[in-house]
C-alpha positions in Angstrom: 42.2 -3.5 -36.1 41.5 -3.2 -39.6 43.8 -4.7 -42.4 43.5 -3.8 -45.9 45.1 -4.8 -49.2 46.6 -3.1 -52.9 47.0 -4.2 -55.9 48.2 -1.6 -58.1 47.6 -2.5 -61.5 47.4 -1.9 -65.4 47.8 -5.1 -67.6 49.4 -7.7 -65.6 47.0 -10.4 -64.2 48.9 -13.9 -64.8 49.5 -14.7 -61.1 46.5 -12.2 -59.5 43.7 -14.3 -59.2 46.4 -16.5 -57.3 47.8 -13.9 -55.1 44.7 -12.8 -54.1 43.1 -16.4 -53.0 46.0 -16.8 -50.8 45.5 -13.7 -48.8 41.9 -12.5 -49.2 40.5 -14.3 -45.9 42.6 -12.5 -43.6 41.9 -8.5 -45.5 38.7 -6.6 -44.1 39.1 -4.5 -47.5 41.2 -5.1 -51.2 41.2 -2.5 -53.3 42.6 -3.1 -56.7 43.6 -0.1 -58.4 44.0 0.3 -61.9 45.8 2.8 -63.7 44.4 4.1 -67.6 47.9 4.2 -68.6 51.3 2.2 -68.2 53.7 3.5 -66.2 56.3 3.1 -68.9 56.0 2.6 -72.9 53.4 2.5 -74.7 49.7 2.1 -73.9 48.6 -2.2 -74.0 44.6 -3.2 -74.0 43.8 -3.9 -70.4 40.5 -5.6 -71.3 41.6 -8.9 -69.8 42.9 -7.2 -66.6 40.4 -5.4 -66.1 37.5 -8.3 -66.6 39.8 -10.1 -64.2 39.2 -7.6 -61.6 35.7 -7.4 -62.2 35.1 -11.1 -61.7 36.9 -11.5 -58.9 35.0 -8.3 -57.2 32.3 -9.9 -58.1 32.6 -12.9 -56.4 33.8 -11.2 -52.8 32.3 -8.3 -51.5 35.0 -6.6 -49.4 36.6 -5.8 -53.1 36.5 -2.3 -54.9 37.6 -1.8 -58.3 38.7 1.6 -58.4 40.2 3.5 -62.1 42.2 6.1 -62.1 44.9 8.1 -64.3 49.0 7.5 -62.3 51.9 8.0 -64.3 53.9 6.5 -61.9 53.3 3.9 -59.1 54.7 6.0 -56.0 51.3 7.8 -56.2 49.1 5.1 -57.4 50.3 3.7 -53.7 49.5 6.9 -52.2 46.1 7.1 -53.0 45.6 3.6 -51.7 46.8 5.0 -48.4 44.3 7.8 -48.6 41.4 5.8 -49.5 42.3 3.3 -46.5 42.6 6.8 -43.9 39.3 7.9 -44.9 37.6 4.2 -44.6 39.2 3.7 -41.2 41.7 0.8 -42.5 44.5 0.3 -39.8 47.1 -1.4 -42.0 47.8 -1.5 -45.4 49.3 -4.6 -47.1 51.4 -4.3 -50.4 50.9 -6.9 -52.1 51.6 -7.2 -56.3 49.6 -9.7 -58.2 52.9 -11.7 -58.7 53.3 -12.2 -54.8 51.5 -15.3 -53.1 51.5 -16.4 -49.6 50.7 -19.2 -47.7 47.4 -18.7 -46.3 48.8 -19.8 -43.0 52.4 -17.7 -43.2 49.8 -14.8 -43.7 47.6 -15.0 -40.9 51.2 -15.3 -39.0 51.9 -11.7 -40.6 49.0 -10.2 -39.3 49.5 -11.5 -35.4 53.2 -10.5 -35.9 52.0 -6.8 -36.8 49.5 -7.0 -34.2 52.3 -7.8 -31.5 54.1 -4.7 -32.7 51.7 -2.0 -32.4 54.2 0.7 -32.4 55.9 -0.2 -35.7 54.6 1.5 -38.9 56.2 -0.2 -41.6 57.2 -4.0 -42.1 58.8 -6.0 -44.4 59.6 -9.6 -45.6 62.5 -11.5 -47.4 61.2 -13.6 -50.0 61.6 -15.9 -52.8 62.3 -15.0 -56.7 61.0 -17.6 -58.8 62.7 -17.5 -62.0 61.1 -18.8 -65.6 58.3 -21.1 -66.6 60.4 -23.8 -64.8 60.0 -21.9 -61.2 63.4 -22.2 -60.1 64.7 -20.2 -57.3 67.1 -17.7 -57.3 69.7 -18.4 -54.5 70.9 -17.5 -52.2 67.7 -15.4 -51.4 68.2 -12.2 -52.4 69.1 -9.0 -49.8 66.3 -6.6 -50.7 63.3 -6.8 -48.1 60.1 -5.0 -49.3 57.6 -3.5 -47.4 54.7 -5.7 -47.2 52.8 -3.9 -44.7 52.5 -0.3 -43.3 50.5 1.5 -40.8 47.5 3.7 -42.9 48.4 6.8 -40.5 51.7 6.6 -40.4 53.5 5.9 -44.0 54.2 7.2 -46.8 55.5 6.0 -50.1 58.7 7.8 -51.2 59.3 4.7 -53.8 58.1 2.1 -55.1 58.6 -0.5 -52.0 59.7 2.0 -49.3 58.7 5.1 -47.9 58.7 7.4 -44.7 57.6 7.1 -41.3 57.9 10.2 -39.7 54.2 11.5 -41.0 50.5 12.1 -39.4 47.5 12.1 -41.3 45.0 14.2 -41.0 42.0 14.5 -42.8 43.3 14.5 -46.2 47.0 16.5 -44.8 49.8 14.6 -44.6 51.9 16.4 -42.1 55.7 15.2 -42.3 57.2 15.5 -38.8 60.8 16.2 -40.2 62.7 13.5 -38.3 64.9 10.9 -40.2 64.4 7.6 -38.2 62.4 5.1 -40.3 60.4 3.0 -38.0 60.5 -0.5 -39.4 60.2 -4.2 -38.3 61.5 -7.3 -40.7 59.3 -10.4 -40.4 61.2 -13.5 -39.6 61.1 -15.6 -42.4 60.5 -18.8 -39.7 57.1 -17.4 -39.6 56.1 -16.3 -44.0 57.9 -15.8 -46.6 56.7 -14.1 -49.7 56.8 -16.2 -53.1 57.6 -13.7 -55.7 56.8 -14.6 -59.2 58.2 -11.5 -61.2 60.3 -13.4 -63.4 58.1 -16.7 -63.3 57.0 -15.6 -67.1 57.2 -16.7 -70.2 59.6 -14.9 -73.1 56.8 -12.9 -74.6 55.8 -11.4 -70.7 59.4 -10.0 -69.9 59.8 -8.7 -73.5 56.2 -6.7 -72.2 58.4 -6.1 -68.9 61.3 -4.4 -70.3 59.1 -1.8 -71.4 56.3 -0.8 -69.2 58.0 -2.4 -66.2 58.2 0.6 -63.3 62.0 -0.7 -63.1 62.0 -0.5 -66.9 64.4 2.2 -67.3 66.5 0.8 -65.0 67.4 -2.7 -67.2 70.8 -3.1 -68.4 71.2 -2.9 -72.6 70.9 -6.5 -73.4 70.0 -8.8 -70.7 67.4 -9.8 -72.7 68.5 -11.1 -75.2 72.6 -11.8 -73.2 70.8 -13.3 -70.1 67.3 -13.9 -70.2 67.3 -15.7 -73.6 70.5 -17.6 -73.4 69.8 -18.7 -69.6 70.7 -22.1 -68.3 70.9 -24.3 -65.4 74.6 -22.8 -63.4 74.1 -19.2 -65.6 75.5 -16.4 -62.9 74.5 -12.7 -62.3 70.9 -12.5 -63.5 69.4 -9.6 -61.9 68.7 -7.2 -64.8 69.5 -3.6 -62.8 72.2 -5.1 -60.3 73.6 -8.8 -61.6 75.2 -10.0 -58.9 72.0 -9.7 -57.0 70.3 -12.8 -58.4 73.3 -15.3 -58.1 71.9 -18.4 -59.4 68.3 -20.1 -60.5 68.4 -23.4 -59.3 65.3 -26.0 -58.6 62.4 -25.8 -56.4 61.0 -27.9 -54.5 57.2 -28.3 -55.9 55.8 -29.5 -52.7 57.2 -25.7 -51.0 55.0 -23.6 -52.7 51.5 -22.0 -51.8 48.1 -24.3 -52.2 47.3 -21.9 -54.8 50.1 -21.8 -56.4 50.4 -25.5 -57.0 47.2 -25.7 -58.5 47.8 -22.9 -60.7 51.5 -24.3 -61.9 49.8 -28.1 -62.7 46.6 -26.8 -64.6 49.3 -24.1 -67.1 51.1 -26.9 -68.2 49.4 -29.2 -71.2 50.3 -31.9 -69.1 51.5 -34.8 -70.9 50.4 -38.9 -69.8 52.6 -42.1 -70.5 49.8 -45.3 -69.6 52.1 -48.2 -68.7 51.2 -51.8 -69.4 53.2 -54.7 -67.7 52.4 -58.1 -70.5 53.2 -61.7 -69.2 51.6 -64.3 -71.3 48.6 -62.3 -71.1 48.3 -61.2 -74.7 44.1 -61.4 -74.9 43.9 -59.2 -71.9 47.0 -56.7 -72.9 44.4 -56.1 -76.5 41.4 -55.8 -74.2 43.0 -53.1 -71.9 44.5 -51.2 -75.4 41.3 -51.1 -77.0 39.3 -49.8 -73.7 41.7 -47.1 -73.4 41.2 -46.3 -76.9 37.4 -46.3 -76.2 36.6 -44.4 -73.3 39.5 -41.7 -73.0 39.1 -38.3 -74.4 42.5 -36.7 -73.2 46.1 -36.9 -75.3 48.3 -39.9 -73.8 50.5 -42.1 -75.2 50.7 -46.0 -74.1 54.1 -47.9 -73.2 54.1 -51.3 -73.1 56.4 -53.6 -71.5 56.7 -57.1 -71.7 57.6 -58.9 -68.4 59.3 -62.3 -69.4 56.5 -63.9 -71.4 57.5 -67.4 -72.4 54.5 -67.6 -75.1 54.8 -64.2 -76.8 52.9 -64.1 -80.1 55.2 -63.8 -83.4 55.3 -60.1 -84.8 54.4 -58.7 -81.2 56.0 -55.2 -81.7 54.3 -55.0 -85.1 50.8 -55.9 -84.0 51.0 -53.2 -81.2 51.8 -51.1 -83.9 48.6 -51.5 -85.5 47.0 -50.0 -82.7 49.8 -47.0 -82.7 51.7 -48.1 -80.0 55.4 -47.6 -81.0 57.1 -47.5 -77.3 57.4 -51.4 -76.4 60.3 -53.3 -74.3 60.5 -56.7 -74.0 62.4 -58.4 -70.9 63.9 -61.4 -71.4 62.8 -62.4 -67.9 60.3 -61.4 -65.4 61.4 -58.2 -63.1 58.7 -58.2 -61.0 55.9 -55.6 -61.4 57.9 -52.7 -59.9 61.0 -53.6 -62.3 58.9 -53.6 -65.1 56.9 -50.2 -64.2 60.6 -48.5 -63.9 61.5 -50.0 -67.4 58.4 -48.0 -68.4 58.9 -45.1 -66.8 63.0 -44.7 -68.7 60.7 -45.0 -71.6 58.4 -42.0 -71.0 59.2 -38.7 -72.0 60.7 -37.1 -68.6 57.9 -34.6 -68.8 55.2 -36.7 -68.6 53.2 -37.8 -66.1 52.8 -41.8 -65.6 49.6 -43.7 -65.1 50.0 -47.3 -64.3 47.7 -49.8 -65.7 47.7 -53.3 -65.0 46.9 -55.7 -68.2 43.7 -57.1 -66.4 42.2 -53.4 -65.8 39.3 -52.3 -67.6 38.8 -48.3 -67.8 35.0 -46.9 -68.4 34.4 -44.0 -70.2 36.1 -40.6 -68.7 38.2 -42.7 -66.5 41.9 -40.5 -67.3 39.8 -37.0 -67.4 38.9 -38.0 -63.8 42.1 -38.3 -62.3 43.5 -35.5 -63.5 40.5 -33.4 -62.0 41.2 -34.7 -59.2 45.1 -34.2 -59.4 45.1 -30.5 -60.8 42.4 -29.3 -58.1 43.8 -30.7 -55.0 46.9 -29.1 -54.0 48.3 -32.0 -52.0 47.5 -34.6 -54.6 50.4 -36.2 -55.9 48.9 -40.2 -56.8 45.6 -40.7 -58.0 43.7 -43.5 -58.2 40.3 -44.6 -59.4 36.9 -46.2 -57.8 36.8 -50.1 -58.9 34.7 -53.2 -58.9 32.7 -53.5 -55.4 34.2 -56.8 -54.6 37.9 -56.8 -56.1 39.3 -52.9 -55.2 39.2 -53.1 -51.2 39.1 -49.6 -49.9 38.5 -48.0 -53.8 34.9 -49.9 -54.3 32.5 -47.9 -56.8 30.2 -46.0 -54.9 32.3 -45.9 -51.2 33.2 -42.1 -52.1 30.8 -39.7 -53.5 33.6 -36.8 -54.0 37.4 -37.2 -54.3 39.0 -37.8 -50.9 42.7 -38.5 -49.7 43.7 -41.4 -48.3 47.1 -43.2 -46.9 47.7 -44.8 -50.4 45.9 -45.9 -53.6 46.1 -49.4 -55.4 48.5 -49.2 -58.4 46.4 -51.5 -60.7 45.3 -48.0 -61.9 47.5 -45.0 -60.7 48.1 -41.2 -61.8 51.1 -40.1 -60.7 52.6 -36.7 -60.6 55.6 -36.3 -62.6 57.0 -34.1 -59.7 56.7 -37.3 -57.1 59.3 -39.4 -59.7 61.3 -36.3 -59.9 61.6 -36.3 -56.2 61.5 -39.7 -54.9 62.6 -41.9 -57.9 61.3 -44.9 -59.3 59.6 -47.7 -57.9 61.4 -50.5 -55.0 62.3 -53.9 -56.9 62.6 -55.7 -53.6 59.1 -57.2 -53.4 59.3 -59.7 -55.7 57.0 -60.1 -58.9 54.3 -57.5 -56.8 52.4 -56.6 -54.0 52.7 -53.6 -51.3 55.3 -51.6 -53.7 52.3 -49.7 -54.0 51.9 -48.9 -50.3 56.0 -48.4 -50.0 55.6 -45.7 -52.9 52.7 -43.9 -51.9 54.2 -43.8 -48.2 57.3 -42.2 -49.7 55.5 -39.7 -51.6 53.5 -38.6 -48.5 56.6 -38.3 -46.3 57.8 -36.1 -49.6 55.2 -34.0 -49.2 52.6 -35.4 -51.7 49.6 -36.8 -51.0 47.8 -40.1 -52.4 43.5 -39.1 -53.3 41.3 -41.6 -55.0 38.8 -40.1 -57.8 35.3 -40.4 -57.1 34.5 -40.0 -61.2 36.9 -42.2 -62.4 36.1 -46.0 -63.1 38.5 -49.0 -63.3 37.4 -52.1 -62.5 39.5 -54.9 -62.3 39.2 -59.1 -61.5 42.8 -59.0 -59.7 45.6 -61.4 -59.9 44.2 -62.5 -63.2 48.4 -62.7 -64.5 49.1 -64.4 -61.8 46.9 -66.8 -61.1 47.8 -68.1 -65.0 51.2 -68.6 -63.5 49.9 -70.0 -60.4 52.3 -67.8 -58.3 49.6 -66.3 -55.9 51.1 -64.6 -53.4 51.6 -66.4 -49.9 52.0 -66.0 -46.3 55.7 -66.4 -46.2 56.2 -63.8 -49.1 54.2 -61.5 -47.5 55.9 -61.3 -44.0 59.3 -61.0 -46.2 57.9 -57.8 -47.9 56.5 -56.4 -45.0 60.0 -56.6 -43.2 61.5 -54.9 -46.0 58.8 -51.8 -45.4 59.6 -52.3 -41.8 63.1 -51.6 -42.0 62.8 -48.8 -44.1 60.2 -47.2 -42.1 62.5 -47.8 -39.0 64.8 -45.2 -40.9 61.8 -42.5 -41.6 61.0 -42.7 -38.0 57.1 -44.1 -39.5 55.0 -44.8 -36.3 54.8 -48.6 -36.2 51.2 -49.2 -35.1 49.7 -46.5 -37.5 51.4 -48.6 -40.0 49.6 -52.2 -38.7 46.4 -50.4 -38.1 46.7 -49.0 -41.7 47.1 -52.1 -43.6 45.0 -53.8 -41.1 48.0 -56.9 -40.8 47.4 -59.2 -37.6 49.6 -59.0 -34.6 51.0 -62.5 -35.1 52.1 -61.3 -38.4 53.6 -57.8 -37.6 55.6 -60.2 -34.0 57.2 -62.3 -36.9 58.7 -59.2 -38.6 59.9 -58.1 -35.4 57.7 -54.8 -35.1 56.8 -53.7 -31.5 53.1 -52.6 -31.6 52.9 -50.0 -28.9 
């Protein structure tokens, strides 16, 4: 069997290049038709669509670009059908370049239609995503488009739906005259469609409401009553039928297509808050500011807080000034490193993303650009961390990677995270003392959340460690370690986490991991 995809087409190519990488492994044959005129209003210039198409035929040769004149999209769909009849495509996927799939929910599709040989048309519930904040509309909606249809058996009566009861041959469609339509839904356990028509930004839907094919349909106002004044609880916001789109309410990021995630973290000008913990270490806090200053190219604003210093120079606030640092807390006592980084974090715009920098880290040239590479091209990547000095950074030495790679978690002397992972999973865990494996309790959160820690092969922090603590001659200890890990342990106990995966992980010694009471299977 043969399957085949459509993209019917004039000027809308936001989400396409996203669609199509979800689905385009799985299609024999996509053919991406574009109309020379809207179906509604007034004619737009399609350059960019078009040079969209054209690159991405380019790059994958079971693509066709094909142009044509449709006034309306019922027949641009039926020509589709015919051009798949006549090249011997089986089955015909609908797909708009606002829909994405899992790559995996999609080969499910395909087996799914395969098991059903004597269905001709099949279709999907799926998700409405709903402004440039990608919340969902729930509950789902009720309508269930046709995603797929048999090539000699369908034909499109409207837009999403069509009849059954027809033969093809040659270029005759020959309607049998019975009524029964000949349908399968796919379960949504095995793919649902995520369906980004009203994902857009203010200047897109006022494009919509005219050369939309549901266009006509819109009810005076929404606009400007619904779409414009929406907020967070706002009822009824389907623009032909209210009631169908109850509510937006928030997504969960880690839910969405590979594809899509990548595309949502690299449209946002993503913004960075660098946090500095300072305790009595005022000559390395200046040396850290300035080689930030130096060697990063990107916007980012830096937060410092002090952690309890007992020696803190007079005019602190001020001097940091000087180097245009403006965000500055000082603790009247130590809270520990995790305390500290959460003190930061309250001070960060909640948009931003937070790197975590310790005072005795020393960024080279390029080191932030890095770990956002690696952060908006790796779907998973949720905490990023950078290469450091061969003899101080354990498992992040310079030169043990050659490309970015994922591991179980990164060291937070130097950390990107996401701003989704806080969002989800909160701040960091104040019970481990003034620091140490808070880094490996957070990233293990954020992987059972869904988000996964990489380490950057480009970026470059080195770092002497303990270099705060060894000034306060409070080096971390046997004792204090076995009390942390227990706190991990219990926690993990909760989660389920598989207790020898976690010793084998951090590489702790069986007399240590008996002590905390951990049964190492």
């Amino acid at each position: 069997m043969k399957f085949g995809a459509v993209y019917c087409l004039y000027d809308d190519h936001e989400y396409l290049e996203v669609s199509f990488e979800s689905v385009k492994e799985q299609l024999d044959k996509v053919l991406f038709l574009m109309s020379d005129v809207p179906w509604n209003g007034r004619p737009k210039d399609n350059t960019a669509t078009i040079e969209k198409v054209k690159e991405l035929c380019r790059k994958n040769k079971n693509c066709e670009f094909v142009q044509g004149h449709w006034t309306n999209e019922i027949d641009q769909r039926n020509y589709g059908l015919q051009l798949f009849y006549s090249a011997g495509i089986d089955y015909y996927f609908v797909i708009d370049s606002d829909e994405v799939y899992h790559v995996s929910h999609f080969e499910k599709i395909k087996l799914f239609i395969l098991q059903n040989p004597h269905i001709a048309a099949f279709h999907i519930e799926w998700n409405t995503y709903w402004t440039k904040q990608y919340y969902v509309i729930s509950p789902r909606e009720y309508y269930k488009p046709v995603i797929a249809v048999k090539v000699s058996s369908f034909l499109f009566t409207t837009i999403r739906h069509g009849i059954t009861s027809v033969t093809r041959v040659g270029n005759v469609v020959l309607k049998s005259g019975g009524t029964d339509y000949n349908y399968a839904i796919i379960p949504s356990s095995l793919a649902i469609c995520f369906h980004l028509s009203y994902a857009r930004t203010d200047e897109y839907m006022k494009r919509k409401l005219e050369t939309n094919s549901h266009a006509p349909e819109f009810l005076n106002g929404w606009y400007d009553n619904v779409w414009c004044k929406w907020k967070p609880g706002m009822k009824n916001l389907h623009p032909v039928t209210p009631k169908q789109y109850d509510q937006a309410v928030p997504e969960d990021f880690v839910i969405f297509p590979a594809s899509l995630k990548t595309f949502i973290k690299k449209e946002k000008a993503r913004k960075c808050s660098i946090i500095i913990l300072n305790w009595d270490s005022y000559d390395l806090l200046i040396r850290c500011i300035e080689l930030i200053q130096k060697n990063t190219l990107r916007q980012y604003e830096i937060i410092v807080v002090d952690n309890g210093s007992k020696d803190l120079p007079e005019g602190f606030k001020l001097k940091l000034l000087t180097y245009g640092i403006s965000k500055v807390l000082i603790n009247a006592e130590n809270k520990g490193f995790a305390g500290g980084v959460n003190h930061g974090i309250k001070l960060a715009d909640p948009d931003s993303d937070i790197c975590l920098m310790n005072v005795d880290a020393e960024p080279q040239q390029g080191w932030l650009e890095a770990l956002y590479a690696t952060l908006l091209n790796n779907p998973s990547a949720g905490i990023i961390g950078p290469l450091g000095n061969k003899i101080y950074s354990g498992y992040q030495r310079e030169g043990m990677f050659e490309k970015d790679t994922p591991l179980v978690n990164v060291h937070f002397y130097c950390a990107l995270i996401f701003r989704e992972v806080i969002n989800k999973i909160g701040i960091l865990d104040t019970r481990y003392g003034l620091g140490g494996m808070e880094d490996n309790d957070y990233c293990i959160r954020a992987n059972m959340a869904g988000y996964a820690s990489w380490v950057s092969a480009k970026s470059l922090v080195t770092h002497e460690a303990h270099q705060t603590m060894k000034r306060h001659d409070v080096m971390p200890n046997e004792k204090g370690e076995e009390e942390k890990f227990k706190i991990m342990a219990m926690k993990l106990i909760q989660t389920l986490y598989d207790y020898n995966d976690l010793c084998n992980l951090y590489k702790l010694a069986p007399q240590l991991a008996e002590k905390c009471g951990l049964i190492i299977r």
